[in-house]
N, C-alpha and C positions, 0 to 999 in steps of 0.2 A: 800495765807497768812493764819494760822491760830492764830485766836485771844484765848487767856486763860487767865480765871478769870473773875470775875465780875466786876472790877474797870476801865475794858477799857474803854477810849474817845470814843466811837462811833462818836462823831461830829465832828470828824480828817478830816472822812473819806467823801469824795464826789461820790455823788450818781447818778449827771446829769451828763450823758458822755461828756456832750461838754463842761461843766467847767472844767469837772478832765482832758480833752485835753489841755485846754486853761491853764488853771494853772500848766500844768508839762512841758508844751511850756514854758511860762516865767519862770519855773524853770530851763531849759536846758538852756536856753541865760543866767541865770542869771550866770550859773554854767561855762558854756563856754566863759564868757569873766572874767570868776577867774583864768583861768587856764593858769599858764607859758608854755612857751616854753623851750624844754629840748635843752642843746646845742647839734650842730652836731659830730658826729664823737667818736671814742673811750674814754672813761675817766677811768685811773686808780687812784688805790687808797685802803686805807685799809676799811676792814667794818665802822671803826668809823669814816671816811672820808665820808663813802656814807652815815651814819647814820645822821651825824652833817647838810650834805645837804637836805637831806629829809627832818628834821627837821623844818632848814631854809625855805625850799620850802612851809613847810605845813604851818607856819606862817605867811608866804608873802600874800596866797590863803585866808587863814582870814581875812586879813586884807583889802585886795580887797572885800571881801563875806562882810565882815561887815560897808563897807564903802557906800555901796547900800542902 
């Protein structure tokens, strides 16, 4: 990672290895139980058919993310 400029947060960043494990651990679960499952098997459709899904998708995962 390269950081540029003088205004960065340094305090973001964690510096004791076994918190920054532990806190990107409860990031993964947090993140892994946001996430749909995709239906099985082929799906057609035009781009703004997958666009409009993706969409949908990506505000379902907010919504779960921000309900934590």
């Amino acid at each position: 990672m390269k950081i540029v400029g003088p205004k960065i947060d340094h305090s973001a960043f964690e510096l004791n290895p076994q918190e920054a494990y532990r806190r990107g651990r409860v990031l993964d679960a947090m993140l892994r139980s946001a996430n749909l499952k995709h239906p099985r098997g082929v799906t057609r459709g035009t781009f703004a058919d997958f666009a409009r899904w993706d969409a949908a998708r990506a505000v379902e995962i907010a919504r779960r993310l921000n309900a934590e």
